[in-house]
C-alpha atoms as a printed R data frame, in Angstrom:
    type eleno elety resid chain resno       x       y       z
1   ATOM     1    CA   UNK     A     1   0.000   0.000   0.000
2   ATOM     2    CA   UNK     A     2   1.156   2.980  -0.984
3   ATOM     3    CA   UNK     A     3  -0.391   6.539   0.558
4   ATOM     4    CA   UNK     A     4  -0.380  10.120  -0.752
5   ATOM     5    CA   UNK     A     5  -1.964  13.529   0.974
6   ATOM     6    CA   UNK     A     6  -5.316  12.138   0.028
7   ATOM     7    CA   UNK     A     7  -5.005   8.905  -1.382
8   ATOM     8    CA   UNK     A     8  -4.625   5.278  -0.501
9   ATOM     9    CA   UNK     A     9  -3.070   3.218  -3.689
10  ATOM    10    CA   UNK     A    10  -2.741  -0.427  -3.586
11  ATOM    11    CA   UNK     A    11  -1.797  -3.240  -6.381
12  ATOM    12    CA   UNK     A    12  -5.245  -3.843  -8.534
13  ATOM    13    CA   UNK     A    13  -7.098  -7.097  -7.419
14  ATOM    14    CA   UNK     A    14 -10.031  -9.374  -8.874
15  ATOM    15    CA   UNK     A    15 -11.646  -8.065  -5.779
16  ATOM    16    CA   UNK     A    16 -11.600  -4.037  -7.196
17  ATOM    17    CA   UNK     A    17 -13.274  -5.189 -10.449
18  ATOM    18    CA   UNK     A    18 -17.277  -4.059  -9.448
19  ATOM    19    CA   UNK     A    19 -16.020  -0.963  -7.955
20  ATOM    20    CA   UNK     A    20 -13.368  -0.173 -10.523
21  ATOM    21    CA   UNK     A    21 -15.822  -1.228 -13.130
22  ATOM    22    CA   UNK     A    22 -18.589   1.448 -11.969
23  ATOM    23    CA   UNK     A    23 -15.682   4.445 -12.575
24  ATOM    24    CA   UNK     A    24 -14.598   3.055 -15.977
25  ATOM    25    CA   UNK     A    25 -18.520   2.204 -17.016
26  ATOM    26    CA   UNK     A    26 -19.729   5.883 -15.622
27  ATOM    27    CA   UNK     A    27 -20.058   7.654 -19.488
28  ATOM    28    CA   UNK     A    28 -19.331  10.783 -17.702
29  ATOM    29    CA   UNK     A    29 -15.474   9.764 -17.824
30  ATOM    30    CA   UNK     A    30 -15.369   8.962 -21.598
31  ATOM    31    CA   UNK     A    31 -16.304  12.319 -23.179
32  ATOM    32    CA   UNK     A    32 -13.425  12.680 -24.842
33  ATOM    33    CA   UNK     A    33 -13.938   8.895 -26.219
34  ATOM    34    CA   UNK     A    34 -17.142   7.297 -25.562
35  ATOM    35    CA   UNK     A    35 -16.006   4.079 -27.684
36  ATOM    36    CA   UNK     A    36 -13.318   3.122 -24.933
37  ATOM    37    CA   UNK     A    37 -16.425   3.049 -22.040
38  ATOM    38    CA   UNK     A    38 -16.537  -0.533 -20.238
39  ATOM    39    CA   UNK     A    39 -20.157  -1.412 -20.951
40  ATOM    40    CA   UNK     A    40 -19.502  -5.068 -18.970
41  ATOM    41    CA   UNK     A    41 -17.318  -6.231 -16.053
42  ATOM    42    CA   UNK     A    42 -15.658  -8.809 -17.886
43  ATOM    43    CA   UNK     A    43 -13.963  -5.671 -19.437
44  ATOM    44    CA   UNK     A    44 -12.415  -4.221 -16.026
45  ATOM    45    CA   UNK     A    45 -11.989  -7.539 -15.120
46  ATOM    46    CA   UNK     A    46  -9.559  -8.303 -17.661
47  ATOM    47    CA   UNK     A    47  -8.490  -4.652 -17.499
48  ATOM    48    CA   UNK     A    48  -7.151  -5.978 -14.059
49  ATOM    49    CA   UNK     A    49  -6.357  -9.329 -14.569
50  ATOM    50    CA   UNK     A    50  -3.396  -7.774 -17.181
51  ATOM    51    CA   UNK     A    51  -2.223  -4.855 -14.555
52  ATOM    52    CA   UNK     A    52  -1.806  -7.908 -11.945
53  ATOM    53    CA   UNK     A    53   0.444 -10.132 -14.153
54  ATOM    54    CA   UNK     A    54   2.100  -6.528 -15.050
55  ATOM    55    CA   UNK     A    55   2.808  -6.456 -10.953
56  ATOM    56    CA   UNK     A    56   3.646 -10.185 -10.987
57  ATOM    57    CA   UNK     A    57   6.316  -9.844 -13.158
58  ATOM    58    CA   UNK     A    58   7.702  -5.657 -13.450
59  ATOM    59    CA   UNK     A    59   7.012  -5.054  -9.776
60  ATOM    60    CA   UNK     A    60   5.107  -2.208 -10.477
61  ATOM    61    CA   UNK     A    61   1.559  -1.644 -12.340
62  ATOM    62    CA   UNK     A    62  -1.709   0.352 -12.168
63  ATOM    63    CA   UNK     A    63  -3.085   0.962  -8.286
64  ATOM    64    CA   UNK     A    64  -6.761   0.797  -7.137
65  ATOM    65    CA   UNK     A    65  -7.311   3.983  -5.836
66  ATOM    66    CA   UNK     A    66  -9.467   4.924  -2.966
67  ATOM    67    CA   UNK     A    67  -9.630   8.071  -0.689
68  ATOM    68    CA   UNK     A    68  -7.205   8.192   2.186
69  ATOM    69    CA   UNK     A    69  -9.930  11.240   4.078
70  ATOM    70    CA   UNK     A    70 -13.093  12.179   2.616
71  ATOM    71    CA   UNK     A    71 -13.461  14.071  -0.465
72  ATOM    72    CA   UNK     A    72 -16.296  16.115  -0.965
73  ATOM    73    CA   UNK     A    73 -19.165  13.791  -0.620
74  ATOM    74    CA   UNK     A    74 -17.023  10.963  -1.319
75  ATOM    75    CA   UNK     A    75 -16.037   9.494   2.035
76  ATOM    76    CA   UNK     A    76 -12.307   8.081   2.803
77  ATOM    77    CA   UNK     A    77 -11.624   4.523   1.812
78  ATOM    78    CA   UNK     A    78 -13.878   4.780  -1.092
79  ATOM    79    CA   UNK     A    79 -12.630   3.349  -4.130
80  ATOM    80    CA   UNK     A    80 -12.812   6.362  -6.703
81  ATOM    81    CA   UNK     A    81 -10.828   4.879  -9.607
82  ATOM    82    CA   UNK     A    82  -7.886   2.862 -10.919
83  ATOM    83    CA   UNK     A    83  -3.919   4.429 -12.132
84  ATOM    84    CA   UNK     A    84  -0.542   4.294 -12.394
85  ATOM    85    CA   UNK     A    85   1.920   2.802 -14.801
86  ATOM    86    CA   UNK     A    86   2.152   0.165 -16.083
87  ATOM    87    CA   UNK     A    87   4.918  -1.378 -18.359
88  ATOM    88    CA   UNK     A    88   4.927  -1.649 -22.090
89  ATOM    89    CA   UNK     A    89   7.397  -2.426 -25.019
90  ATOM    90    CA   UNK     A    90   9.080  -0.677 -26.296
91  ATOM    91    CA   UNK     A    91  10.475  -0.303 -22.868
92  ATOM    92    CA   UNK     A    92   8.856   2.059 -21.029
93  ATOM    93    CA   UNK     A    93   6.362   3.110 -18.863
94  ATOM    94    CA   UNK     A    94   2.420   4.416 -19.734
95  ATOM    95    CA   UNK     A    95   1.223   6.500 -17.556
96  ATOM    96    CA   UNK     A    96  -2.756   6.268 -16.637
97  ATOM    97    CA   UNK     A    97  -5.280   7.540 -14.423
98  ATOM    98    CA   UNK     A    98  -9.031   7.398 -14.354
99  ATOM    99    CA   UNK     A    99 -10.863   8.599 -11.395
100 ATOM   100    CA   UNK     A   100 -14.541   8.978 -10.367
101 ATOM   101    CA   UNK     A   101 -16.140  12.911 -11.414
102 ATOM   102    CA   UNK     A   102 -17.485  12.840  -8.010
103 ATOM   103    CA   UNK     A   103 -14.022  13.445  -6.956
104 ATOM   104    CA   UNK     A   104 -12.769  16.181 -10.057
105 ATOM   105    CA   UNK     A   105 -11.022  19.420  -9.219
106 ATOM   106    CA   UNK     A   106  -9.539  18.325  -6.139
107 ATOM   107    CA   UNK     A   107  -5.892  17.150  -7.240
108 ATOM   108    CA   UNK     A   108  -6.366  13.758  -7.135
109 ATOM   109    CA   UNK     A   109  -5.457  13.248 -10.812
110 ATOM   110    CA   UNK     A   110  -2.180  14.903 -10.319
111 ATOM   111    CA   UNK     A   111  -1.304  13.484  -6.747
112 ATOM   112    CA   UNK     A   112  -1.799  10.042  -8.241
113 ATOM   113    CA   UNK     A   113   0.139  10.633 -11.474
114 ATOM   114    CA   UNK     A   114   3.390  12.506  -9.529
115 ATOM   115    CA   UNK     A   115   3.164   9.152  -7.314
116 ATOM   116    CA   UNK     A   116   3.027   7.256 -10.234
117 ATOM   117    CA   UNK     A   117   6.234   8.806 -12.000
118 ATOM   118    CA   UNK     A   118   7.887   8.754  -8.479
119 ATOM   119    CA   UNK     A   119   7.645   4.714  -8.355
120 ATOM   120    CA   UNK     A   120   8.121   4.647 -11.575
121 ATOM   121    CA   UNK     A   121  11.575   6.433 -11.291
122 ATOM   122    CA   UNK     A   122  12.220   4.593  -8.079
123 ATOM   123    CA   UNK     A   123  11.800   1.208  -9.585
124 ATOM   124    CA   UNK     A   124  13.015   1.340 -12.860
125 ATOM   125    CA   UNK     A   125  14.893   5.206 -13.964
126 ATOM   126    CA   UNK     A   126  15.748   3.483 -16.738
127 ATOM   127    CA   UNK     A   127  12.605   2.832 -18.506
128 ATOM   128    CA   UNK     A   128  10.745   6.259 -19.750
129 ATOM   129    CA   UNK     A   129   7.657   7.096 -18.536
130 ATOM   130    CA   UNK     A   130   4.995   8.287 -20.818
131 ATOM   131    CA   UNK     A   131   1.550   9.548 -21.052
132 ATOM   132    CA   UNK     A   132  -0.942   9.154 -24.061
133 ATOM   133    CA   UNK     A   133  -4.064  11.632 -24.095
134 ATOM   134    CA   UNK     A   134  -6.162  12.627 -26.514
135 ATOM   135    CA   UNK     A   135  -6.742  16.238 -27.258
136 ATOM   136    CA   UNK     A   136 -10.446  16.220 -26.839
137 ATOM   137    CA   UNK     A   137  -9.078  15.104 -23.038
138 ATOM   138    CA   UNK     A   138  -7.260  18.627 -22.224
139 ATOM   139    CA   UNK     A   139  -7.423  17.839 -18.738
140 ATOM   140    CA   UNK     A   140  -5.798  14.529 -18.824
141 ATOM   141    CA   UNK     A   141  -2.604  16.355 -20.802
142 ATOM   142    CA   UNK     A   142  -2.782  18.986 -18.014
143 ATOM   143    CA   UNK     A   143  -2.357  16.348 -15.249
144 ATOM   144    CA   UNK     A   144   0.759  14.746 -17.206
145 ATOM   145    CA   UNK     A   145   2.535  18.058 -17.642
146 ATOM   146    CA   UNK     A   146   1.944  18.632 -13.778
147 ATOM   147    CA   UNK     A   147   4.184  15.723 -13.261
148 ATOM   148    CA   UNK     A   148   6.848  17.353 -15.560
149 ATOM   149    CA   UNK     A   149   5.834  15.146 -18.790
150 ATOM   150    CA   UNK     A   150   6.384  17.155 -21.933
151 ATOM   151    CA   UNK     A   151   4.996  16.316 -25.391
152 ATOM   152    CA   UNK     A   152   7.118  14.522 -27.606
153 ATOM   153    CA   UNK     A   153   4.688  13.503 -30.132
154 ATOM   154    CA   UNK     A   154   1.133  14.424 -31.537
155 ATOM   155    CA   UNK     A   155  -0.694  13.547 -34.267
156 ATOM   156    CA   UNK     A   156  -3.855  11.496 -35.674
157 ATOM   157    CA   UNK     A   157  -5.317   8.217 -34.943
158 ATOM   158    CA   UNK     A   158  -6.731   6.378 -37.673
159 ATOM   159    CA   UNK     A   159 -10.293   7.391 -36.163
160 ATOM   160    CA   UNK     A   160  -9.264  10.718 -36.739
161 ATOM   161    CA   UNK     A   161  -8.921  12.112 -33.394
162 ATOM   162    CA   UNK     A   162  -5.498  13.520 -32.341
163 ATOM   163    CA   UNK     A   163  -3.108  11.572 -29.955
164 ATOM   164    CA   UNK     A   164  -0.385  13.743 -28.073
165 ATOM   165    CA   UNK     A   165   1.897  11.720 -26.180
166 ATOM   166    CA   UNK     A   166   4.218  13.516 -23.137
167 ATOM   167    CA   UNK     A   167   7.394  12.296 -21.531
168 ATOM   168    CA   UNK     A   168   9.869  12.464 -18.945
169 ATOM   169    CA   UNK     A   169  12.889  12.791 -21.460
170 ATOM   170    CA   UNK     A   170  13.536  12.508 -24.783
171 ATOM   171    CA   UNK     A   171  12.626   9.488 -26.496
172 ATOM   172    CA   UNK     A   172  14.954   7.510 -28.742
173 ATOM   173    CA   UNK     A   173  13.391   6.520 -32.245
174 ATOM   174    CA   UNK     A   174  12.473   3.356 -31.576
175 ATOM   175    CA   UNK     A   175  10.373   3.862 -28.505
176 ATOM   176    CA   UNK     A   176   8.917   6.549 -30.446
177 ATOM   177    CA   UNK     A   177   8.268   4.765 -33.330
178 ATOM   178    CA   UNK     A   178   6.513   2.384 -30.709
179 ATOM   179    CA   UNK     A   179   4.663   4.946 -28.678
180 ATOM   180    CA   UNK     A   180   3.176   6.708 -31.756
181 ATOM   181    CA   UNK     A   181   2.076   2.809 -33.305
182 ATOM   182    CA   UNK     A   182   0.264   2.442 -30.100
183 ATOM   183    CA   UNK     A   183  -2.531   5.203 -31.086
């Protein structure tokens, strides 16, 4: 377990998957992409299933995220959304966060992701971290240049919206190359 200001993060686990599954179902959190929206919990459920093996076998993955003191409405030890970062090839790190609106504009987004680039750093300083958004997600590209992320790439998906992608350093060309074939 790993605890911020106002957060509680701990590994993912098949027993997160209904909670998790009502932030990443909730339509209000795919605006910016309403085809990625889990419309079934054997979605999250696999969604989880992968960041476990990623813990299993990096050491590090995506966190379950609940509140550490109330937030809002929202009272402590609620589980308000999954992030982190999780390991991908070419080597580096992707940088995620998705997090309940009942618990927007209070930092959380940005607590979680410097925590995230922290262990991230700490495990591995090797391995790049990096952040995909979409630009139709403004906010999500705000929370990764918080962190210090800065864009190294943008340009279109083949469903026509724009992907910007941010980083903690320079990229070389292959994990470019790599980054900018995953969409």
């Amino acid at each position: 377990m790993t605890t911020t200001a106002q957060l509680a993060l701990a590994p993912v686990a098949a027993g997160d998957v209904d909670a998790v599954h009502a932030v990443f179902a909730d339509p209000s959190t795919w605006t910016h992409l309403p085809s990625g929206r889990h419309t079934h919990p054997d979605q999250t459920a696999q969604m989880i299933d992968h960041a476990a093996a990623g813990w299993r076998v990096h050491g590090l993955d995506s966190w379950t995220v609940r509140l550490a003191q109330t937030v809002g409405d929202v009272p402590a030890g609620t589980v308000v959304g999954l992030g982190g970062v999780s390991p991908r090839d070419p080597f580096h790190w992707n940088l995620g966060y998705r997090l309940s609106p009942a618990v927007w504009g209070h930092g959380l987004a940005t607590e979680l992701a410097t925590e995230a680039v922290r262990a991230a750093h700490a495990h591995d300083r090797e391995r790049p971290v990096v952040a995909r958004a979409l630009t139709t997600n403004p906010a999500s590209i705000a929370v990764a240049r918080r962190t210090g992320l800065r864009e190294v790439l943008r340009g279109p998906r083949p469903d026509g919206l724009v992907r910007v992608a941010l980083a903690d350093r320079a990229l070389d060309d292959a994990t470019l190359a790599g980054v900018a074939a995953l969409g």
